[in-house]
N, C-alpha and C positions, 0 to 999 in steps of 0.2 A: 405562314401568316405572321407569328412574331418575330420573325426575321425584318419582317416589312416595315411590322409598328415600330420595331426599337431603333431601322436605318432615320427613321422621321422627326426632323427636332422636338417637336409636342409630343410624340410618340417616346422618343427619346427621354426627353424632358419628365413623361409620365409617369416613365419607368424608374423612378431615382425619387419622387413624393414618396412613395410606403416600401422601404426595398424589403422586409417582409415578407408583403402579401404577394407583392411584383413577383419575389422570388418563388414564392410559391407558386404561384399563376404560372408562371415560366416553365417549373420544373414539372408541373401536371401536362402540362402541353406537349412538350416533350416527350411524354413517357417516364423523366428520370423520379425516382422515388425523394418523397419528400423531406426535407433533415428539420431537424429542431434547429427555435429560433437561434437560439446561440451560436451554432455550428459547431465542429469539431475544434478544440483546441491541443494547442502543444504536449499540455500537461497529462491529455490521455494517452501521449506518447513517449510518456518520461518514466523511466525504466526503474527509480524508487520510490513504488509504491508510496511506502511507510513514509517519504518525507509528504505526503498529500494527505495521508488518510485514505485514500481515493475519493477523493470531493475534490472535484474541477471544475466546479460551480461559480466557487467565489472568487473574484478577479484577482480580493485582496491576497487569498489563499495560495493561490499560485501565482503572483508573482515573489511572494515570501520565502512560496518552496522550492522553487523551480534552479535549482544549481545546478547549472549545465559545467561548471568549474571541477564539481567533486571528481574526483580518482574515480569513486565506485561507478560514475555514469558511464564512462567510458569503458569501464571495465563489465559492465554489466551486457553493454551494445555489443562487446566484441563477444562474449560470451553467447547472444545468440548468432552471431554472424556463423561461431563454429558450430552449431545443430544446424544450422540453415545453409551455410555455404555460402558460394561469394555471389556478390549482390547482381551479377551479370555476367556471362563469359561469349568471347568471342565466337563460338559456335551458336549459339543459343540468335546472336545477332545477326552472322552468315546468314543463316536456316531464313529468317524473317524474310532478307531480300537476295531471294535464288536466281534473279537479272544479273547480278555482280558476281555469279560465280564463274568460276575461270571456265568453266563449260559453255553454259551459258551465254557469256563475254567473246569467249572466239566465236561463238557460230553468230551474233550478233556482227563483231566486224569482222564476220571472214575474206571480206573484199579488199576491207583496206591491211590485213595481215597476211594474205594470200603469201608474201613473197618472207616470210617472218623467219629466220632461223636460229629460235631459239635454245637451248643447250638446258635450260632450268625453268621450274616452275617462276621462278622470281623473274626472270627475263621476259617471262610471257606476259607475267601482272604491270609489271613495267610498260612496257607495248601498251597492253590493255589502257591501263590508267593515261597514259598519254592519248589514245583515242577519246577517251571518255571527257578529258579535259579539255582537248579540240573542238567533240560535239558541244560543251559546254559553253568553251569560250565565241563559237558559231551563236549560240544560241541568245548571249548576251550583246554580241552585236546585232542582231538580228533586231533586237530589244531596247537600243539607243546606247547600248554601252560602248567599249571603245578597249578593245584586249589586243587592238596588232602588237602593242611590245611587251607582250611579255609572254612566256613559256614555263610549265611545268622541270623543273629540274633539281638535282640531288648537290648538297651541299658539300664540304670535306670532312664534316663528320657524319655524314649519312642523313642527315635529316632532310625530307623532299618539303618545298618549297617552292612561291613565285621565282624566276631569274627571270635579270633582263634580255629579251630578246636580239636588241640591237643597243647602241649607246644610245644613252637617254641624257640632253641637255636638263641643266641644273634648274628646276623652275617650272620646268612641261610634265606633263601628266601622264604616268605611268601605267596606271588603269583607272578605269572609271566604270563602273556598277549601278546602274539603278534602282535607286532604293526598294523599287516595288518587284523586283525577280530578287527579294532576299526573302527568305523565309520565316514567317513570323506570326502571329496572331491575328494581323490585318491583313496577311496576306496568302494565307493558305488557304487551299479550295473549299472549305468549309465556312470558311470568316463572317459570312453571312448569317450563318445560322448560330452563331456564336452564344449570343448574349442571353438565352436561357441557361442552357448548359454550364456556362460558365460562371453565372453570377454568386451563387456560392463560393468564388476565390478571394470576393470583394471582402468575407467574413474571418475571412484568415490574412493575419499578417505577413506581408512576403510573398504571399502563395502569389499574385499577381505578377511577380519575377520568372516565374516558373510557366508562366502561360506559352513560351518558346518551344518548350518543350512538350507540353500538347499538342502543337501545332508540326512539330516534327513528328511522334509517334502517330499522329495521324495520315500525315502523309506515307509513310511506311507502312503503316496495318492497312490503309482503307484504298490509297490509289494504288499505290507500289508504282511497279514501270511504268505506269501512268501518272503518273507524277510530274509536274514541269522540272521536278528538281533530282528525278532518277539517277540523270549523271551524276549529281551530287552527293548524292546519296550514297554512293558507290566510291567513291572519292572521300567520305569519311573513315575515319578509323575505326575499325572494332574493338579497340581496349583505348582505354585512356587512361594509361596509369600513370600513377605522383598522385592523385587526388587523395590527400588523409580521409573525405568522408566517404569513401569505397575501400578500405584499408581493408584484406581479407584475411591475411596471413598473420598469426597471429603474430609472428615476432617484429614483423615488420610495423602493426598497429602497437604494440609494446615501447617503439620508439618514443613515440608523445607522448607517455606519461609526465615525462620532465618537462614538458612544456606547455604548462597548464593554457595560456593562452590559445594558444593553437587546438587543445584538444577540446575545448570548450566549444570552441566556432564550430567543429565538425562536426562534435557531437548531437549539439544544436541543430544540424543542418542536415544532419541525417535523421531527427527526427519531424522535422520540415518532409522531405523529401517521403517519409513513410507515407503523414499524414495527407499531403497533396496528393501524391499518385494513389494511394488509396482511396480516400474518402471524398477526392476533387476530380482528379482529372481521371479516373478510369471512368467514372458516371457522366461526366463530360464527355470523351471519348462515345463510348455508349450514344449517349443523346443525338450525339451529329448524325447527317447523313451516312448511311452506310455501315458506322461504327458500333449497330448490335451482332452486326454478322462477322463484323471483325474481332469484334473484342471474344464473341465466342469462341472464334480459331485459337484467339492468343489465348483463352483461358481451357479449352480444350477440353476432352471428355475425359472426367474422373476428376478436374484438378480443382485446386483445394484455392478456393474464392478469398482472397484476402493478406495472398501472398506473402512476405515477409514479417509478420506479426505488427505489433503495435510497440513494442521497442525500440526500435531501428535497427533491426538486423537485415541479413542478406536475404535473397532472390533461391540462394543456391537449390534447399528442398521444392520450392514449389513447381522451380522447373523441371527440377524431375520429375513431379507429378503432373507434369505436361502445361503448367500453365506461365507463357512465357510473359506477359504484362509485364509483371515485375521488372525481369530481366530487360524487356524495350524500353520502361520508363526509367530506370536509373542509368542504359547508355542513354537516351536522348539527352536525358539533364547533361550527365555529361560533355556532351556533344555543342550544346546549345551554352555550357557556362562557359567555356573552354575555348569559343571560335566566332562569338555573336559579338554584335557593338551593339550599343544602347541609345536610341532613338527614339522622340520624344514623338509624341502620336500626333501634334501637331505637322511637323516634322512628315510623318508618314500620311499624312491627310490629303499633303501637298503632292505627292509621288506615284499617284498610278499604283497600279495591282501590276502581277506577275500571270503570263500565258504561256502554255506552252508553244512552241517552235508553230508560226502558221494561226495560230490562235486570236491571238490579237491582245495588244493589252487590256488588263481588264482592270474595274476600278477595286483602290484598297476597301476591304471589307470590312473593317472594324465595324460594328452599330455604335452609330449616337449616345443609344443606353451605355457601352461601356467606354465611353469617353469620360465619363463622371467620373471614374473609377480607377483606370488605366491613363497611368502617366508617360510613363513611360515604357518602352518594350524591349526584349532583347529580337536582334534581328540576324540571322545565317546570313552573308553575301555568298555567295557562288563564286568561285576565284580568288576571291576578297582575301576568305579565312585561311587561305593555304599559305600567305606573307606570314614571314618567321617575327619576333619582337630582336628589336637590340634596344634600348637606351638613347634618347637624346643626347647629342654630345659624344657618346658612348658606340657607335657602331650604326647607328640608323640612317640611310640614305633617299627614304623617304617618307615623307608626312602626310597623314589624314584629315581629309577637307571635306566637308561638304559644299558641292560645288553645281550648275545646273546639269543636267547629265546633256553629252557631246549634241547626241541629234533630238534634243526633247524629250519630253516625258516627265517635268518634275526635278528632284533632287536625284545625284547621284553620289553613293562612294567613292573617292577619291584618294588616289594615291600620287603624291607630287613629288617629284623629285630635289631637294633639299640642298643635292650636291650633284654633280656628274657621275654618270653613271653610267658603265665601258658592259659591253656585250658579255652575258654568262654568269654576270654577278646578281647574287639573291638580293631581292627588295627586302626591307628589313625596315620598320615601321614601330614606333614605341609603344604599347598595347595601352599603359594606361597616362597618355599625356595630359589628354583633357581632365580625369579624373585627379590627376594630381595635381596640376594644374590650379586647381581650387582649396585639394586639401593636404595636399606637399606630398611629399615622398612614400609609399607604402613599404611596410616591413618587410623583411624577408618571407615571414610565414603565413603572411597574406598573399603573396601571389603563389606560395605553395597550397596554401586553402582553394585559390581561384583560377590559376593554371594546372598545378600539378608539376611547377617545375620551379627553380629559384635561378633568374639569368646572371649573370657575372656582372659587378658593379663596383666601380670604383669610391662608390657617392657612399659616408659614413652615415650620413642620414636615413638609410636603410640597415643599418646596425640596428637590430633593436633586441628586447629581452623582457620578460615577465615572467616574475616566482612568485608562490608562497612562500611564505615561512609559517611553519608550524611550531608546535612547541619541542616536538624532538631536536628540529633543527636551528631553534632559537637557544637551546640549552647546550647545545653544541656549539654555535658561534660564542656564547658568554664564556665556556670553557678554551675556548683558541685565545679568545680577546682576552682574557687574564693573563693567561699563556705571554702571549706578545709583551700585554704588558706590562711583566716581571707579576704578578701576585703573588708573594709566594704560598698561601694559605687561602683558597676559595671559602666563601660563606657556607657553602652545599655544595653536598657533591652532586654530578651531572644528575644519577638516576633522581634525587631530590627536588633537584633545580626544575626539571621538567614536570613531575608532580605538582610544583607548586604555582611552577606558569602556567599547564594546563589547566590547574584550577580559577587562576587568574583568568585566563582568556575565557571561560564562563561566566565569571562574575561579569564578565566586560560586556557578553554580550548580552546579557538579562540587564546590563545599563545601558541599553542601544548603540554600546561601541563596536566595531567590524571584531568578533571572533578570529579573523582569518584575514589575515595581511598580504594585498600582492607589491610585490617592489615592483615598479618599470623601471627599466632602462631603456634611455633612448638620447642622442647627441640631441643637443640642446635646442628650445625652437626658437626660429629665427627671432619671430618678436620678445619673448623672453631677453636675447641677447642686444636687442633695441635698444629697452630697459635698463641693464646693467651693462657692466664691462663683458665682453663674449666669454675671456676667460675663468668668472664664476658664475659663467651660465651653470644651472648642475644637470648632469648627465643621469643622476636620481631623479627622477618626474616627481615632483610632489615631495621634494626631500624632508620639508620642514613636517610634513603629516606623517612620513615614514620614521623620521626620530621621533612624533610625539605618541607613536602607535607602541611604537620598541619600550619608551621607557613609561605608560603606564603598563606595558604586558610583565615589563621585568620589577614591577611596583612589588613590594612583598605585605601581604593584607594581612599574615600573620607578622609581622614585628611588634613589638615594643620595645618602651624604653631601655630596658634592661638588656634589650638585642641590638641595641645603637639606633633608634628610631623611635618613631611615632607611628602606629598602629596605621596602616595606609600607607604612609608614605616615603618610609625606607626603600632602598630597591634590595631585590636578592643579590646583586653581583656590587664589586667595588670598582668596574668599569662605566662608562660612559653610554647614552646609546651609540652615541658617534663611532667610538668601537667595535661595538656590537653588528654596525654596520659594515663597518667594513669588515670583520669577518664573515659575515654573512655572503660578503658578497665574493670574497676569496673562497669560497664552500663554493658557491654557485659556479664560480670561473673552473674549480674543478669537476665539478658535475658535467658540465656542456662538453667541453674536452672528452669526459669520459664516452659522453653521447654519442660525440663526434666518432669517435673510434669505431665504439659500437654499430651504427649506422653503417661506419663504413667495411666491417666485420661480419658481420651477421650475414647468414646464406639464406634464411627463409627459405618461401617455396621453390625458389629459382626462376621464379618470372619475370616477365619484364617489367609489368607493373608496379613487382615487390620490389625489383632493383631500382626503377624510376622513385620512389616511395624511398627508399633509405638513402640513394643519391640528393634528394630532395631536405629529408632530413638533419644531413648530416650538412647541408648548406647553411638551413638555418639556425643550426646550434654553433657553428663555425661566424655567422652572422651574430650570432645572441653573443659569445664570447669575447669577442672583438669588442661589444658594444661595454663589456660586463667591465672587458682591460684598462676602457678610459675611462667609467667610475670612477676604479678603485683607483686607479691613479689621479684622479682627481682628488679622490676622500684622502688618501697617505696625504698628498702636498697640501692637501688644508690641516690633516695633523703636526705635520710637519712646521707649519706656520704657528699655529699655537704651540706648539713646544720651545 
């Protein structure tokens, strides 16, 4: 019945006047238990205590306290990841769908493998998944799509991906997908029943990005082989590793200490990821058809309700206690940030629902009520997500259209061919064109955050880099920079110097200035170089605030006259900040190097995950270094000039 009321625009409409009471009303109907107004927030998942008080009441409170930047957070997450274990393992996900096991899989197509002479278990999976990708791509035609040219096949470094089936003229359409057999929150078999269950994501920031991923562990725990999307299913990976916010190995999570940027985002996003699937989507889950008898199964007898604690650590204990949630909702997210495109619900309004084989299409399910709310969605294609990324310009042979799908239905996925393209060659498609498109180039250790892998790029514009400086290592760059140039007699010596900054970067921040300084690096933005001449675009983001950070940090508040100054405003060193920076940033050039080694050195657990994860790594600190080379050699030739 409120399925019904919230499909209905006044119904719709009604449910969005008091959200509330609405929600409440929703969640009693339901079954699911009622939450406080506020909801759950981030900060009951922020793993220092002490910086909250524990008061997550006050908005101002948390967001004052909330340094998802510091060392200790990250350090603290990994710390339970090792009592807990790792956040998901490929058995654990096996187990969930026993349709896809190689057992199961032969006696399923024993007809069409009858004549099979396979030599290895890998030769079988192979066969197998090649069947499974034919029912599939049967099934999308079947459903207005359009798969005759293209084929399941293995690349020259091992990676399985789209190729083209036959040559493909430069211009015609590779595949086409539509939109409503991808899998997604409008279009999974619960979609209807949605908008009570769910409407607690509206209260959390983000958490409505993550609704994909509801929508897949549902289809897994609650239809299984029943599922229109089984084949698919089965055609996913059970590990996904490079992802920093699953890092389980401790040496291998040990890598991003040095790259505060990066370990900030995951950090973050691993406390996202607790608070959602606990506190959001298992009650959600729950709530839908079907999903109190499922979530039972996945939480199991004996097991301990609540999975990976309120930190953000791992999955690993709980499943041994038999309760696998955990473990399903950190691969799904996986699964779903990793393989989905983003579709505007609009967009999906216009597109038909997804049937199984014989079914018929069915319409998308989203309710009204969560159109207010829901802008956008992530969406699975079937076929789709198997096309590998190369770069525009760079290796990619074909581009992503939304186009009307061949035989009707709405909107389809669309893969166009860009260039000519000869029979056996992988489709290769640039993952974020549209996205950048708007907001330029993304860094290296954002598509390590959002893929789990960093692709090869000629473009400097994905150079990029973000430090602190602290006071240890600002008392160190002023003793290199004297060093350089020629001082013979410092003011203080280092262990001094850093005493007296750290005492300074206190004073600074009980005067509302940043305690704690990040330098970026990144090649110049275009419009910037508009502006000026390109060549003093500066490659230091912000450089005039990062000289004026350095030289009140290196201000000396004990001077007096008698010490060559005025109380205040002497500095401790006889260098420049300009100096200063550029040692700073000759320190960091050696740092990332070091990283680099490291990353590519380090044996961890020996997984693939872990080796995906330091491969990954050691990309982006190989990327930050680069970025860090033209700096400094920007800052030398502007000294250079002044001299």
């Amino acid at each position: 019945m409120i399925a019904e009321i919230a499909k209905h625009p006044l119904g719709g409409a009604a449910f969005n006047l008091s959200a509330a009471a609405v929600r409440g009303f929703a969640r009693l109907l339901v079954g699911a238990p009622l939450s406080g107004s506020g909801g759950p927030t981030l900060c009951e998942y922020y793993p220092l205590a002490n910086a909250t008080g524990g008061d997550c009441s006050s908005p101002e409170t948390i967001a004052v306290s909330l340094d998802w930047a510091d060392p200790r957070v990250w350090a603290a997450q990994q710390d339970s990841v090792k009592l807990q274990g790792p956040f998901y393992e490929p058995e654990d996900i096996a187990s969930l769908m026993p349709w896809c096991s190689l057992n199961a899989s032969l006696a399923a197509f024993a007809d069409q493998l009858k004549d099979l002479r396979a030599d290895t278990a890998g030769e079988e999976e192979a066969a197998i998944a090649a069947q499974r990708f034919r029912r599939l791509a049967e099934w999308v035609a079947l459903n207005g799509g359009d798969t005759s040219r293209v084929a399941l096949g293995v690349d020259a470094s091992g990676a399985r991906g789209l190729h083209a089936l036959g040559d493909i003229p430069a211009g015609e359409i590779a595949l086409a997908v539509p939109l409503r057999l991808g899998l997604s929150i409008a279009t999974f078999r619960a979609g209807r029943a949605a908008a009570g269950p769910t409407a607690d994501f509206a209260r959390v920031e983000d958490a409505d990005l993550l609704l994909d991923a509801l929508a897949l562990s549902y289809e897994v725990a609650v239809h299984g082989e029943r599922s229109p999307w089984a084949d698919h299913l089965c055609l996913l990976p059970r590990r996904f590793g490079g992802l920093p916010v699953h890092a389980s190995d401790p040496d291998a999570a040990a890598l991003l200490s040095p790259l505060p940027n990066l370990r900030r985002l995951a950090a973050k996003r691993r406390a996202l990821l607790q608070l959602v699937g606990e506190r959001l989507a298992a009650p959600a889950l729950t709530a839908l058809p079907g999903g109190r008898t499922a979530m039972a199964k996945l939480r199991g007898v004996g097991a301990t309700a609540g999975g990976g604690g309120g930190a953000g650590g791992g999955a690993g204990n709980a499943t041994r206690k038999g309760d696998l949630w955990p473990s399903l909702w950190h691969w799904a997210v996986a699964a779903t940030k990793t393989r989905s495109v983003s579709m505007g619900t609009e967009e999906m309004r216009e597109s038909g629902g997804a049937g199984a084989p014989g079914e018929g299409g069915l319409p998308v399910r989203l309710p009204l009520a969560m159109l207010q709310w829901v802008k956008e969605m992530g969406l699975v294609l079937p076929l789709f997500d198997l096309a590998n990324h190369a770069f525009e310009g760079e290796g990619s042979n074909v581009a992503y259209q939304l186009l009307p799908a061949p035989w009707g239905g709405g909107l389809a996925a669309c893969l166009l061919a860009s260039t000519d393209i000869r029979a056996g060659q992988p489709l290769l498609f640039d993952y974020m064109a549209s996205a950048e498109a708007e907001a330029g180039p993304s860094c290296a250790d954002r598509w390590l955050l959002e893929y789990g892998f960093v692709p090869e790029t000629a473009d400097p514009r994905r150079d990029c880099d973000t430090f602190h400086v602290s006071a240890a290592e600002l008392a160190a760059a002023v003793a290199a920079a004297e060093a350089d140039e020629g001082v013979v007699e410092a003011r203080l010596q280092v262990s001094e110097l850093e005493a007296r900054i750290r005492a300074r970067l206190a004073r600074m921040q009980d005067d509302g200035l940043p305690g704690r300084f990040e330098i970026e690096v990144r090649h110049p933005d275009p419009y910037e170089a508009e502006i000026a001449d390109p060549s003093h675009a500066e490659h230091v983001r912000q450089r005039w605030a990062a000289v004026h950070w350095l030289t009140e940090a290196l201000r000396d508040d004990g001077a007096d006259s008698a010490g060559g100054g005025v109380a205040g405003t002497a500095s401790t060193t006889f260098v420049d900040a300009d100096a200063v920076l550029r040692a700073l940033l000759s320190a960091r050039r050696k740092q990332l190097a070091a990283l680099e080694g490291a990353a590519q050195t380090r044996k961890g657990d020996g997984s693939k995950g872990d080796l995906e994860l330091r491969r990954g790594v050691a990309a982006v600190a190989a990327a930050a270094r680069r970025a860090v080379d033209r700096a400094l050699e920007q800052e030398q030739e502007r000294a250079r000039g002044r001299g």
